[in-house]
Every structure is written in C-alpha cells, then in structure tokens.
C-alpha positions as CSV (number, residue, x, y, z in Angstrom):
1,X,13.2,16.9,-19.7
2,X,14.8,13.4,-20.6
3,X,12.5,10.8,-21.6
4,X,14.2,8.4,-19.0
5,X,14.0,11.0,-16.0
6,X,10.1,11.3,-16.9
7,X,9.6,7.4,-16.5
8,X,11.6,7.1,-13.3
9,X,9.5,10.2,-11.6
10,X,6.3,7.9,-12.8
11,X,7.6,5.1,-11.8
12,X,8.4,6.6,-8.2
13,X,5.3,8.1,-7.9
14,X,3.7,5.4,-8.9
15,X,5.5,3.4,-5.8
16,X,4.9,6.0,-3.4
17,X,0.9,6.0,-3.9
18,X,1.0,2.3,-3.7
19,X,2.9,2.5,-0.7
20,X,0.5,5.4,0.7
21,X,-2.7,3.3,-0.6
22,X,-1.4,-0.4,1.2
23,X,-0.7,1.4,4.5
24,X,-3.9,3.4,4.4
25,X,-5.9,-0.2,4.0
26,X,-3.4,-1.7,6.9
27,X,-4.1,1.0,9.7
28,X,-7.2,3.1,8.6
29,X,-10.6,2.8,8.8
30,X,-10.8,0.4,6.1
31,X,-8.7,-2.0,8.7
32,X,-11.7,-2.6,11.1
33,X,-13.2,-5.3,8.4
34,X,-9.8,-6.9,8.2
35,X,-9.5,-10.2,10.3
36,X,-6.6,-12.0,12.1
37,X,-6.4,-16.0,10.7
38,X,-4.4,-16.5,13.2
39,X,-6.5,-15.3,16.3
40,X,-9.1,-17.4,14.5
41,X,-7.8,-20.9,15.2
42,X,-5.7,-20.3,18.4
43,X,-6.1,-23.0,20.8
C-alpha cells in the first residue's frame, strides 16, 4: 500500500473516533453532568 493512502486511512479514522467520542460525551451518559450556561442566568 502507498505511503499516502496509509496516512489518509489514519487520518480518517482518526476523525471518525473523534467524531464517535464528542457525540458520545454530548448525548450519553456522560451528558447528565453537563450544564446549560444559558438556563443558568435566564431571567
């Protein structure tokens, strides 16, 4: 395999676990700690 076709499949894969990771923290069970600053200081 090409050395350029090994870095863009890291690269990709790289960016899809990130992606995977960053909506995990958004919507799992991690997401129950997370707070809304602007619910906070509504009026």
């Amino acid at each position: 395999m090409e050395p350029a076709t090994v870095v863009m499949i890291s690269i990709t894969a790289v960016v899809i676990a990130l992606t995977g990771y960053s909506i995990y923290i958004a919507f799992g069970p991690p997401s129950v700690e997370l707070d809304d600053p602007f619910d906070d200081h509504e009026d």
